[in-house]
C-alpha positions as CSV (number, residue, x, y, z in Angstrom):
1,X,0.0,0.0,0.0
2,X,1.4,3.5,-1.1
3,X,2.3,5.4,1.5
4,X,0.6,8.7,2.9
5,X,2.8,12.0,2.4
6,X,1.4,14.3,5.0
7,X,2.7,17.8,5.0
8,X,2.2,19.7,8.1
9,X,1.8,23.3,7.8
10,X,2.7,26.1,10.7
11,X,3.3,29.7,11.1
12,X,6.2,29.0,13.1
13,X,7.9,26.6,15.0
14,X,9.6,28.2,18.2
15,X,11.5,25.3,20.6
16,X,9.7,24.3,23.8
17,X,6.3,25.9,23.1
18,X,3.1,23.7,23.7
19,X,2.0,24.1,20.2
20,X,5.6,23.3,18.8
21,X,5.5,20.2,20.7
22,X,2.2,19.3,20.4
23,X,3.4,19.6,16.2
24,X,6.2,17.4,17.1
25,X,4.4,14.8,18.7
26,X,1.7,14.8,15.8
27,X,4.6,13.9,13.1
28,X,6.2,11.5,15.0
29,X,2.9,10.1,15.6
30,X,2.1,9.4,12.2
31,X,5.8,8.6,10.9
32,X,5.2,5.9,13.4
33,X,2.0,4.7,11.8
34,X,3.4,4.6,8.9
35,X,2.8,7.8,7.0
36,X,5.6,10.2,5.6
37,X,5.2,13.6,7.7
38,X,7.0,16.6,7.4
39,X,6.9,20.4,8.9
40,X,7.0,23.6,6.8
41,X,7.5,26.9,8.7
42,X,6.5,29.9,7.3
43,X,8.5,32.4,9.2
44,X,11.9,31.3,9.2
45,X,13.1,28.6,12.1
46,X,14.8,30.1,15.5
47,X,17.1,26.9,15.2
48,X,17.2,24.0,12.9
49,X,14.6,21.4,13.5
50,X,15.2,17.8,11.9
51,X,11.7,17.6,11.3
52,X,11.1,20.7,9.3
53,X,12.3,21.2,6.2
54,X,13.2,24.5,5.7
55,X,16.1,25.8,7.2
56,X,16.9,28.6,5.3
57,X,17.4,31.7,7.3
58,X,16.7,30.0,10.7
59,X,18.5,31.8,13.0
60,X,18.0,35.4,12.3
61,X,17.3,38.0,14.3
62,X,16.9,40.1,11.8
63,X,13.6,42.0,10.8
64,X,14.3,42.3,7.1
65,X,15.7,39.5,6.8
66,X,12.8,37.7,8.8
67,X,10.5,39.0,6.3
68,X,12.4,37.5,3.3
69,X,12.9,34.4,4.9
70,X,8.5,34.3,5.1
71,X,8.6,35.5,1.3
72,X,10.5,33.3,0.5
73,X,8.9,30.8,1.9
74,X,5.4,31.8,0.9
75,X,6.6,31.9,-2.7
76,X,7.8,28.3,-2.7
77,X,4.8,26.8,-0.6
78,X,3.2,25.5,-3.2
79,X,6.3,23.2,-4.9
80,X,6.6,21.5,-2.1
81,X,2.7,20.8,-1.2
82,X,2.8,19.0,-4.7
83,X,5.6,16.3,-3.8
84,X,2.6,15.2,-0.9
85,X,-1.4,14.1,-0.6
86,X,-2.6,15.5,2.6
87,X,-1.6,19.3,3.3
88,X,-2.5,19.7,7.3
89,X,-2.6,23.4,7.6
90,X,-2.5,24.6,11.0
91,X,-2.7,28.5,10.6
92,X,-5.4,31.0,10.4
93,X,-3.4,33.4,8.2
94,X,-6.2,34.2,5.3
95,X,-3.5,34.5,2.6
96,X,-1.5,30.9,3.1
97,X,-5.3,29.3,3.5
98,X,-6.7,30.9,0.6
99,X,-3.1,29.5,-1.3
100,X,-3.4,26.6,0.2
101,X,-7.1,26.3,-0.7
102,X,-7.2,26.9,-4.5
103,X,-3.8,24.9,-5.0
104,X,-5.5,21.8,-3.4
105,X,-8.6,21.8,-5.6
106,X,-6.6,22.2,-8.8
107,X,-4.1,19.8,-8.1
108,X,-6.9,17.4,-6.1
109,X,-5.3,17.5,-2.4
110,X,-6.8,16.5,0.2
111,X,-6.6,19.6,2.7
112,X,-7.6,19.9,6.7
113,X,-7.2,22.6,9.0
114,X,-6.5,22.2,12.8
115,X,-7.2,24.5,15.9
116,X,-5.9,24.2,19.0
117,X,-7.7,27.5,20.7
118,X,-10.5,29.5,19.9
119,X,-9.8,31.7,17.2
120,X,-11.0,35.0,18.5
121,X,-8.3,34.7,20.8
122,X,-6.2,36.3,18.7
123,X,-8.7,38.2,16.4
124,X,-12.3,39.7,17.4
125,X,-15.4,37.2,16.7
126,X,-17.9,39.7,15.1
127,X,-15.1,41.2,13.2
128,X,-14.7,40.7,8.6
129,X,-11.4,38.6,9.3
130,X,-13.4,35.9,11.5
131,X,-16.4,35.4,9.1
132,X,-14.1,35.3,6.1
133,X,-11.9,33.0,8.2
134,X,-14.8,30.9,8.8
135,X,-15.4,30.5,5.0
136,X,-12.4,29.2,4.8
137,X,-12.4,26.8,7.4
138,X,-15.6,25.9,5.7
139,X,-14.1,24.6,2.3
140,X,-11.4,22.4,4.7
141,X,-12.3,18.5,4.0
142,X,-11.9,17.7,7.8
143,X,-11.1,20.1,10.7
144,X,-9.4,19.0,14.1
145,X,-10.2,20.9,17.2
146,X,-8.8,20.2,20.3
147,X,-12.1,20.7,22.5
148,X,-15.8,20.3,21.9
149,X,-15.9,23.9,22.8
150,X,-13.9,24.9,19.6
151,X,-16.0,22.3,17.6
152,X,-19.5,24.6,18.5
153,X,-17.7,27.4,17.9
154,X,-17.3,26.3,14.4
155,X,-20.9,24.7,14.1
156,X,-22.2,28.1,15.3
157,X,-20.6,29.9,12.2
158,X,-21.6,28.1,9.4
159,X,-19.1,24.8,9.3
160,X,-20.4,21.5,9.1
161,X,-20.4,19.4,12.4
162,X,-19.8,16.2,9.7
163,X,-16.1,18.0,9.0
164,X,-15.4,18.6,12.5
165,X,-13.1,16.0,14.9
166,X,-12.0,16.3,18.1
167,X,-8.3,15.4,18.7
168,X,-7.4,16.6,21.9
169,X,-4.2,17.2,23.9
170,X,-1.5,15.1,23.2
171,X,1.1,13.7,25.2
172,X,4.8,10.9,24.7
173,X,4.0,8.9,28.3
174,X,7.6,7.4,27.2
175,X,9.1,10.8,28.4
176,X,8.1,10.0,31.6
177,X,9.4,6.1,32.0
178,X,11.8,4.3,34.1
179,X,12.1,8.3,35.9
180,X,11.9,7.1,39.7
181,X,11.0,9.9,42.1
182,X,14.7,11.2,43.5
183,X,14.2,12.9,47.2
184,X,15.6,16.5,46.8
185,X,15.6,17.5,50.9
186,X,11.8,18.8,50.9
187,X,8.5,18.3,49.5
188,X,6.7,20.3,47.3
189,X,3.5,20.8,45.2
190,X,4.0,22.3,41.1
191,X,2.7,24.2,38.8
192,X,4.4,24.5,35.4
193,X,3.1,27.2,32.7
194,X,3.8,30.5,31.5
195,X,3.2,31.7,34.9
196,X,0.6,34.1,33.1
197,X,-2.5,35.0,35.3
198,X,-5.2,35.6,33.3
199,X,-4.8,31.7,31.7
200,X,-3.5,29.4,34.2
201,X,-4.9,31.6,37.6
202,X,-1.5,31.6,39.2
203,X,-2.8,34.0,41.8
204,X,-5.6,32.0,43.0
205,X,-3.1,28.9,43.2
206,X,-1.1,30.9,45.7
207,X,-3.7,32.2,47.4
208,X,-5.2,28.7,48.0
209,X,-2.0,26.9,49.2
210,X,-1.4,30.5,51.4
211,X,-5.0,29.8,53.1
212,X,-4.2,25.9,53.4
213,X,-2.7,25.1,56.8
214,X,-2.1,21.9,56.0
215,X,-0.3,22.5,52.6
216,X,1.5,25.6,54.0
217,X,3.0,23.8,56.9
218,X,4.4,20.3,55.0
219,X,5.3,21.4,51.3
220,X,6.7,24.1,49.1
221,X,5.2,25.8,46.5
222,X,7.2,25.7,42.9
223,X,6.5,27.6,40.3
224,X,8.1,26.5,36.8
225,X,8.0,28.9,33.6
226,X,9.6,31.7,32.3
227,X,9.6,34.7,34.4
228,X,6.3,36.2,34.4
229,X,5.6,40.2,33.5
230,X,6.7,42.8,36.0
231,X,2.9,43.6,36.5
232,X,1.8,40.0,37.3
233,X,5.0,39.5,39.5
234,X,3.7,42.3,41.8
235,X,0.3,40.4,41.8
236,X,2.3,37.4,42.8
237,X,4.8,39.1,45.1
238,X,1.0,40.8,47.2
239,X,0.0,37.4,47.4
240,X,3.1,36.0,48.9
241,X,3.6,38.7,51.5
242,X,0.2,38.9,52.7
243,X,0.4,34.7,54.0
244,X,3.8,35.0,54.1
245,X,4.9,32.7,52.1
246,X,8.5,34.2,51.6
247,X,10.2,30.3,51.7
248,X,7.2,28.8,50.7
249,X,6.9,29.7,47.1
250,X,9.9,29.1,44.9
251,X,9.8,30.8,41.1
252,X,12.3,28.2,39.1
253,X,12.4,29.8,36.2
254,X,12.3,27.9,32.9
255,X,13.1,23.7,32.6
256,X,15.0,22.6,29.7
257,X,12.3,20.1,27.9
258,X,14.2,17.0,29.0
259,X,14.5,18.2,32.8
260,X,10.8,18.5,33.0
261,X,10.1,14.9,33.3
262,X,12.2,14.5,36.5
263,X,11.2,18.0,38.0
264,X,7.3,16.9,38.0
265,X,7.9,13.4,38.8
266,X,9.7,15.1,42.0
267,X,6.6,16.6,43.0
268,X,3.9,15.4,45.4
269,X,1.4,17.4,43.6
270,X,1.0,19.0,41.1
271,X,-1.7,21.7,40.1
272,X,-3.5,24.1,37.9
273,X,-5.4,26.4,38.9
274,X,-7.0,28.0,35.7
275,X,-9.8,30.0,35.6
276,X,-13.3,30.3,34.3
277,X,-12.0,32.3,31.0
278,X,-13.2,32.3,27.4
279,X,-9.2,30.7,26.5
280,X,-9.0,28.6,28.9
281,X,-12.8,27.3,28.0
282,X,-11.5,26.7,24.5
283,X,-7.8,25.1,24.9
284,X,-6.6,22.2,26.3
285,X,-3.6,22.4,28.3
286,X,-0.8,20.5,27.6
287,X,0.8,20.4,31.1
288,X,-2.0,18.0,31.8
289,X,-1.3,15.5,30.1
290,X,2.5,15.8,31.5
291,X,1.4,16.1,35.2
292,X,-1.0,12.9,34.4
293,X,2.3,11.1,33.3
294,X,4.2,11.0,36.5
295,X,1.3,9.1,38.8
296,X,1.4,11.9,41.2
297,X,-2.1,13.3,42.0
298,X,-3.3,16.2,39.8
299,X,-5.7,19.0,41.1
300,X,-7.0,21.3,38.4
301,X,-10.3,24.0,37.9
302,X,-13.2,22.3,36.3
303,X,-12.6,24.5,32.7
304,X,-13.4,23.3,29.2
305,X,-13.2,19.9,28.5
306,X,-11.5,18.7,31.8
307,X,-14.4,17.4,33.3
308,X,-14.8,14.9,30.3
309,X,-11.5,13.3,31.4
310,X,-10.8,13.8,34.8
311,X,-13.0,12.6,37.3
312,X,-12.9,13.7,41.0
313,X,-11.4,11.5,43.4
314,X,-10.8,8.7,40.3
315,X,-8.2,10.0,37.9
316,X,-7.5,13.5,40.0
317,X,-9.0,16.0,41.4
318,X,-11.5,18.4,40.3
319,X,-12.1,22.0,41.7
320,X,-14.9,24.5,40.8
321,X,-13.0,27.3,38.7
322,X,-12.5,30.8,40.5
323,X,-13.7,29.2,43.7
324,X,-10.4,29.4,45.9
325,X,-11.7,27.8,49.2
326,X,-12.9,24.6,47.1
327,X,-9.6,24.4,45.2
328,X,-8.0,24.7,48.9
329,X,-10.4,22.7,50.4
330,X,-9.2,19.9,47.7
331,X,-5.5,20.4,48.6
332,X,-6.2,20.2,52.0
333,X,-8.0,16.7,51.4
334,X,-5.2,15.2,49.3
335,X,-2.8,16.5,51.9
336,X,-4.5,14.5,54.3
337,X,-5.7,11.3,52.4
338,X,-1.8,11.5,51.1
339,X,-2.1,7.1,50.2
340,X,-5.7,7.5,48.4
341,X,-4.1,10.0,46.6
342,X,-1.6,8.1,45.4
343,X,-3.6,5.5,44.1
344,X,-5.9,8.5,42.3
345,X,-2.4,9.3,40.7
346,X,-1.8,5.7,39.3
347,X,-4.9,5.7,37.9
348,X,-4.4,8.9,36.2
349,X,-1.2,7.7,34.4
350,X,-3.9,5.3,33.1
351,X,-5.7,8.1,31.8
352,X,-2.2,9.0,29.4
353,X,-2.2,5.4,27.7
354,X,-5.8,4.9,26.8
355,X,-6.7,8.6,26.0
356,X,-4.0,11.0,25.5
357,X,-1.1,8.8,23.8
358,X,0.0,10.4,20.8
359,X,0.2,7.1,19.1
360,X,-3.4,6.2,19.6
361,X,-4.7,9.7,18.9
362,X,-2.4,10.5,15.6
363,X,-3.7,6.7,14.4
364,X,-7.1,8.1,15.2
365,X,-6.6,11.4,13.1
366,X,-4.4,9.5,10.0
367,X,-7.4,6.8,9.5
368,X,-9.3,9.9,9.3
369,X,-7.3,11.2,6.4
370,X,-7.6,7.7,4.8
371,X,-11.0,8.2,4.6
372,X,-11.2,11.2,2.2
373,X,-9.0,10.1,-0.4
């Protein structure tokens, strides 16, 4: 049987970025499975990648050279879509969909579009650009979404719900094996993210473990990210000084991707405390899917599709969002029920293998491309 060339569209490709890995995972997902699968970056590459295949300019700092590098590399898009069957575009610019679009009905491609957060995120939903993006997405043979959410979003504006298929976080749970929890002198609950508020309600995290006695007096607090604005450090810093929590709460700055593993499998919790937001209704956060991995117990806010896949007290715990005294009331109960939660945590790790391994949900997505040939 003839092999499927997939060729994987993206805007760009910056290193240790959920979407850049969640890209990552997706190719080697269906290289495994038996499909060619290869990246093409529009804006030129911060540093090589073995999986993309443009590599010209990557590196460059430079503005006009930057913009080039994307002329470039709009102007040869085309060429190399025709050496391949499936072209998997994954950005909402209007001008490489509306290329990508006529080349694939002239030259009889099949074309699909993925979405991995709402789209007026980043542009307003009553606004010309959404409904003539939402043409667009229209004329797509298949659309993957990462959340029901997104998938109604779509439904609402016009797109078929038969196009439409969810394929949610993704995660490698071989990332995470034969990594044996190391004892590093103290205990300590985690939250990794971009330490920004308004997503992952870092605030409210603090805030809960600062009210919970029983947290507070047995375990640290680390933070893991890059270091957050100088506004929403002040936030943080107000929230640390008034339940002094000076040693309690420990910023760590940014993991290399391949130190992550070990620094959550460390952990004796770990947390997210997002809130009841219009992005974090429609996303799906990929931190999940690492906490799950390590079989430590995993309390998050009940936002978007969590509640489909975690169940409280089963595979984790679940929290009301923007409720802090049920979030800390949950801490405070896995505190104290320490050996239940373990065995919540093991059945979490579960969770990674059945649902979110990237092998069984790029098989799921690449039988889906079989079927519109």
């Amino acid at each position: 049987m003839k092999k499927m060339k997939v060729l994987l569209i993206v805007w760009n490709f910056y290193p240790n970025t959920a979407y850049t890995n969640h890209t990552k995972a997706t190719v080697r997902g269906f290289r495994e499975s038996g499909a060619q699968c290869d990246v093409f970056s529009i804006k030129p590459l911060s540093k090589a990648e073995d999986v993309a295949l443009n590599n010209e300019f990557t590196g460059t700092k430079s503005f006009l050279k930057t913009a080039a590098g994307m002329l470039y590399n709009f102007g040869r898009l085309t060429r190399i879509a025709k050496r391949y069957d499936v072209i998997y575009c994954t950005t909402s610019n209007l001008r490489v969909m509306k290329c990508l679009l006529k080349f694939a009905r002239k030259n009889n491609k099949i074309i699909v579009h993925e979405r991995t957060e709402y789209p007026d995120v980043f542009m307003s939903a009553n606004c010309s650009q959404m409904k003539k993006y939402c043409k667009l997405v229209e004329q797509f043979d298949k659309v993957f979404v990462i959340s029901t959410f997104i998938k109604k979003f779509f439904v609402d504006r016009g797109v078929a719900e038969s196009k439409l298929q969810v394929y949610p976080m993704i995660v490698d749970p071989n990332r995470f094996a034969g990594i044996e929890k190391q004892n590093v002198g103290y205990r300590y609950i985690a939250y990794c993210g971009n330490l920004q508020n308004s997503k992952d309600g870092v605030a409210d995290l603090i805030e809960a473990f600062g009210t919970s006695q029983n947290a507070k007096n047995n375990f640290i607090l680390v933070l893991i990210g890059e270091k957050p604005s100088s506004d929403e450090m002040t936030i943080y810093e107000t929230m640390i000084s008034k339940y002094s929590l000076t040693d309690k709460v420990v910023f760590a700055g940014q993991i290399q991707h391949y130190d992550m593993p070990q620094m959550l499998k460390n952990a004796d919790i770990l947390a997210l405390c997002r809130p009841a937001n219009h992005q974090a209704e429609g996303g799906f956060p990929t931190k999940l899917g690492e906490y799950l991995s390590t079989a430590n117990p995993v309390l998050v806010t009940n936002v978007g599709d969590m509640g489909l896949y975690i169940k409280d007290g089963i595979n984790g715990y679940v929290s009301q969002a923007d409720k802090i005294s049920m979030f800390r009331d949950k801490l405070d109960y896995i505190v104290t029920h320490y050996e239940e939660a373990i065995q919540v945590g093991v059945r979490g790790k579960e969770l990674v293998y059945s649902v979110f391994n990237y092998k069984v949900q790029t098989n799921i997505v690449l039988q889906s491309l079989k079927t519109l040939k």
